[in-house]
Residue frames as a rotation matrix with the C-alpha (Angstrom) as fourth column:
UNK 1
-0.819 -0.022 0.573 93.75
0.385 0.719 0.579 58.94
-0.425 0.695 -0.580 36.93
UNK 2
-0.450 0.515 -0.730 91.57
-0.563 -0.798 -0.216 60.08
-0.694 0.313 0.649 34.22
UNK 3
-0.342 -0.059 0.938 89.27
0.489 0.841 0.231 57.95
-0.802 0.538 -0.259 31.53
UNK 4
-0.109 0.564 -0.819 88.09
-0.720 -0.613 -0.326 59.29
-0.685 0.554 0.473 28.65
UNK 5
-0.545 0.282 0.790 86.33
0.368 0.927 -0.077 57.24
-0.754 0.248 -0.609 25.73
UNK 6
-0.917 0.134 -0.376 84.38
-0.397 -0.219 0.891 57.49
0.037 0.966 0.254 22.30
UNK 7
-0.264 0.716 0.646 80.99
-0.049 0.659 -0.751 56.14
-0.963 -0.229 -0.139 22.14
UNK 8
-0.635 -0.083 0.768 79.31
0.563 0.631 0.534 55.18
-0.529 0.772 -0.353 18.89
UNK 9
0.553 0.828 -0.092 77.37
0.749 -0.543 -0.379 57.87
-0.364 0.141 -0.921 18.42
UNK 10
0.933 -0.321 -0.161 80.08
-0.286 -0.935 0.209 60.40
-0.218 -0.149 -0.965 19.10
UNK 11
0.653 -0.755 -0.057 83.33
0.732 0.611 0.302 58.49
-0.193 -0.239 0.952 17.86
UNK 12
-0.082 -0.820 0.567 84.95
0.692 -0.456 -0.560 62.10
0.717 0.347 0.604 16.88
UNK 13
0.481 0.374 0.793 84.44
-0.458 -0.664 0.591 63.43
0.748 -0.647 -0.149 20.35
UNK 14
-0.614 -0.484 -0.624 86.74
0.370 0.521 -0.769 62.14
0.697 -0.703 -0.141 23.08
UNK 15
0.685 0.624 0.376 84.76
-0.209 -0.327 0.922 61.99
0.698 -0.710 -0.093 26.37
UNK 16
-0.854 -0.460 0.245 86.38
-0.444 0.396 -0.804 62.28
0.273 -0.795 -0.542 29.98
UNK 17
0.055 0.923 -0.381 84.14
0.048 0.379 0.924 59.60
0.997 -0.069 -0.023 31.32
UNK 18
0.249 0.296 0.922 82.73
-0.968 0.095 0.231 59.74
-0.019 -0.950 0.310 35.26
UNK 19
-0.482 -0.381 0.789 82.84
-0.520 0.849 0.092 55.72
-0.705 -0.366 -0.607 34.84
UNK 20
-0.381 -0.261 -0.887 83.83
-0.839 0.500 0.213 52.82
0.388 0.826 -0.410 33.01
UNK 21
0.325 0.418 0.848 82.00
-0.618 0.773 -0.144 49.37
-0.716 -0.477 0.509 33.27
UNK 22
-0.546 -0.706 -0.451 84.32
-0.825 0.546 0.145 46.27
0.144 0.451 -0.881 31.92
UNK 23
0.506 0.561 0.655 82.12
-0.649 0.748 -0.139 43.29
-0.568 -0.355 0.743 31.21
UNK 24
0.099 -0.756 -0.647 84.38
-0.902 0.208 -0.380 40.49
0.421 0.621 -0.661 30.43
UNK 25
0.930 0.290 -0.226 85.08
-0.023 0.661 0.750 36.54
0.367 -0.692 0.622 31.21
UNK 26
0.765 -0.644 -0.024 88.31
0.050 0.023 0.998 35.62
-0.642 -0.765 0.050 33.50
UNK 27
0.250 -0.835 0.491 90.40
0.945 0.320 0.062 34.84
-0.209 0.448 0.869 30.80
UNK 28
0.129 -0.053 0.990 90.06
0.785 -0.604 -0.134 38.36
0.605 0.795 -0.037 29.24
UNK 29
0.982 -0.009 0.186 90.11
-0.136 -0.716 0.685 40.14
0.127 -0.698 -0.704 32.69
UNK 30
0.575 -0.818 0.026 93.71
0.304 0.243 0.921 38.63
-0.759 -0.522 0.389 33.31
UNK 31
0.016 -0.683 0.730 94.92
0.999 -0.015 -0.036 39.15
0.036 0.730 0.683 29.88
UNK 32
0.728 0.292 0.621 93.69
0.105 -0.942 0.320 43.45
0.678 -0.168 -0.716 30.88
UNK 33
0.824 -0.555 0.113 95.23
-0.281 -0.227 0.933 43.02
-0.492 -0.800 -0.343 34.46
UNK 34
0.229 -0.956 0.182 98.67
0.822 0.290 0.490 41.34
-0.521 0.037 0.853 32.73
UNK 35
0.225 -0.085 0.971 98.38
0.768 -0.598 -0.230 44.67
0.600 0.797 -0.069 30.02
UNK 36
0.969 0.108 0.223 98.37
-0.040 -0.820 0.571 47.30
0.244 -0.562 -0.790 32.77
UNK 37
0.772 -0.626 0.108 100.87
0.306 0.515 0.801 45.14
-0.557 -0.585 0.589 34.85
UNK 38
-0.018 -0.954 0.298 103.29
0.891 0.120 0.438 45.83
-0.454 0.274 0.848 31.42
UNK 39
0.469 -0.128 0.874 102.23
0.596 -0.684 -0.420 48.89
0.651 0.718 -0.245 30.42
UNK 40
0.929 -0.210 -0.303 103.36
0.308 -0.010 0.951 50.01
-0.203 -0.978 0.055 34.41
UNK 41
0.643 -0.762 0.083 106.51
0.301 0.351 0.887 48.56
-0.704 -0.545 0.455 34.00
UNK 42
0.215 -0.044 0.976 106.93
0.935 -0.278 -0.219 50.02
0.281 0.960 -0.019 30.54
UNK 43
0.665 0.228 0.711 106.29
0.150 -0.974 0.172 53.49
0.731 -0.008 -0.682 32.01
UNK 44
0.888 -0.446 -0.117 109.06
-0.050 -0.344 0.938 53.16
-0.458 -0.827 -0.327 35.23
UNK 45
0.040 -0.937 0.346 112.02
0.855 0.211 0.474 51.87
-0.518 0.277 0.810 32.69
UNK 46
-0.124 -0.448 0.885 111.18
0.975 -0.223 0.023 54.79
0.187 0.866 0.465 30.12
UNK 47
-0.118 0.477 -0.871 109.17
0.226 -0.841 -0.491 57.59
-0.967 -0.255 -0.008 32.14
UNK 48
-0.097 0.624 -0.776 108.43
0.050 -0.775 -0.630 60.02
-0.994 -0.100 0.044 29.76
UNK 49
-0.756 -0.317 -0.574 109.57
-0.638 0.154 0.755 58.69
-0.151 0.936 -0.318 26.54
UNK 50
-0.919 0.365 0.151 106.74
0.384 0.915 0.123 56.08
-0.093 0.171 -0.981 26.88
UNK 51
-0.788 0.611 -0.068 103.68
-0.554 -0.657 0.512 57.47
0.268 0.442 0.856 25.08
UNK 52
0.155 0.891 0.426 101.05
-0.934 0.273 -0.230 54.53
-0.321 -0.362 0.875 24.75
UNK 53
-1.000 0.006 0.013 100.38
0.011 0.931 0.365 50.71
-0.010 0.365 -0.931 23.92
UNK 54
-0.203 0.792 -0.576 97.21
-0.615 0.354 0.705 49.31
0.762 0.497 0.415 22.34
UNK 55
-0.002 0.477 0.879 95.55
-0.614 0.693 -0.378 46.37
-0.790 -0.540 0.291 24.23
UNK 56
-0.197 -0.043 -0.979 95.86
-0.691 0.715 0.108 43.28
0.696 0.698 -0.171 21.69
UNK 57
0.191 0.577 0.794 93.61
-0.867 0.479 -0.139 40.69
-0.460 -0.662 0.592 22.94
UNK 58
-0.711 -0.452 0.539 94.72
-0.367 0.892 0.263 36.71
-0.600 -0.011 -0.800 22.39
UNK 59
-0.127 0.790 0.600 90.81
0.737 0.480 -0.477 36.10
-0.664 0.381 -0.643 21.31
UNK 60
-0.864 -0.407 0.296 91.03
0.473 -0.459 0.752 38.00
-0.170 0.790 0.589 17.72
UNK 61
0.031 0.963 0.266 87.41
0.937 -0.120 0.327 38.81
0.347 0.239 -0.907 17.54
UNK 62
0.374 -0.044 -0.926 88.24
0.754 -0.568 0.332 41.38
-0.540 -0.822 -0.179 20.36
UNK 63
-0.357 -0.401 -0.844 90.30
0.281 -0.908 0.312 43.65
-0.891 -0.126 0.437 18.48
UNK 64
-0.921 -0.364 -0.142 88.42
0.256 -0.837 0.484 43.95
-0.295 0.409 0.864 15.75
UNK 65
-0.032 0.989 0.143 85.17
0.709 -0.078 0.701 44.47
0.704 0.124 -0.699 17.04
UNK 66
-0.115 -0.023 0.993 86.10
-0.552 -0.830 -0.083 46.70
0.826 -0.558 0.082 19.73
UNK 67
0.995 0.088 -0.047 86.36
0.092 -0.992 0.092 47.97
-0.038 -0.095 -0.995 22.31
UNK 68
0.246 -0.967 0.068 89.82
0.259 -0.003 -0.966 49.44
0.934 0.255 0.250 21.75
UNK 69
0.946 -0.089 -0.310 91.77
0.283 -0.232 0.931 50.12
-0.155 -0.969 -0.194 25.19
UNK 70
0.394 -0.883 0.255 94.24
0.187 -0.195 -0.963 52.38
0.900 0.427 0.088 24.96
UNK 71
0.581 -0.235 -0.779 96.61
0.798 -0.024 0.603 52.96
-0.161 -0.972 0.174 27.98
UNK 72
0.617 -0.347 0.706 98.51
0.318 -0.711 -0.627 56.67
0.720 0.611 -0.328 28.04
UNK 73
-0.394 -0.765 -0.509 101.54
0.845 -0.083 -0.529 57.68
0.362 -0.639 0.679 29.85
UNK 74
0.942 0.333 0.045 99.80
0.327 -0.939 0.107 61.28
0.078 -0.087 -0.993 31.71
UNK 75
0.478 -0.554 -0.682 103.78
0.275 -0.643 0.715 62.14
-0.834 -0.529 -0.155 32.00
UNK 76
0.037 -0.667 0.744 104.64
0.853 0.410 0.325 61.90
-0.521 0.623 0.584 28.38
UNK 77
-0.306 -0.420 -0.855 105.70
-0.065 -0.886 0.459 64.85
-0.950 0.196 0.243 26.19
């Protein structure tokens, strides 16, 4: 597994980051853990045809203040 990330300084620079700190309250940690959970299950039905999925967060503020979470398939083509 690999992260990489943008910071606000650098937002046309993709970083591989060393580590990621997620400050968030329960509601928004489950609604992350249920994204993985389908991006997962997304990736075993399509393998490699499955590129990425956004994160789209119930509490609207989230997506468009940031931060964006993107999830990528590392097997996709």
């Amino acid at each position: 597994m690999k992260v990489f990330g943008y910071s606000h300084k650098t937002k046309d620079e993709l970083l591989e980051l060393y580590e990621c700190t997620v400050s968030a309250d329960p509601q928004q940690l489950r609604e992350l853990a249920s994204f993985f959970e389908s991006c997962a299950a997304a990736i075993e039905k399509s393998g490699k045809d499955w590129n990425h999925e956004h994160f789209l967060s119930s509490q609207e503020g989230i997506n468009k203040t940031g931060p964006s979470i993107v999830v990528f398939n590392s097997d996709a083509e």
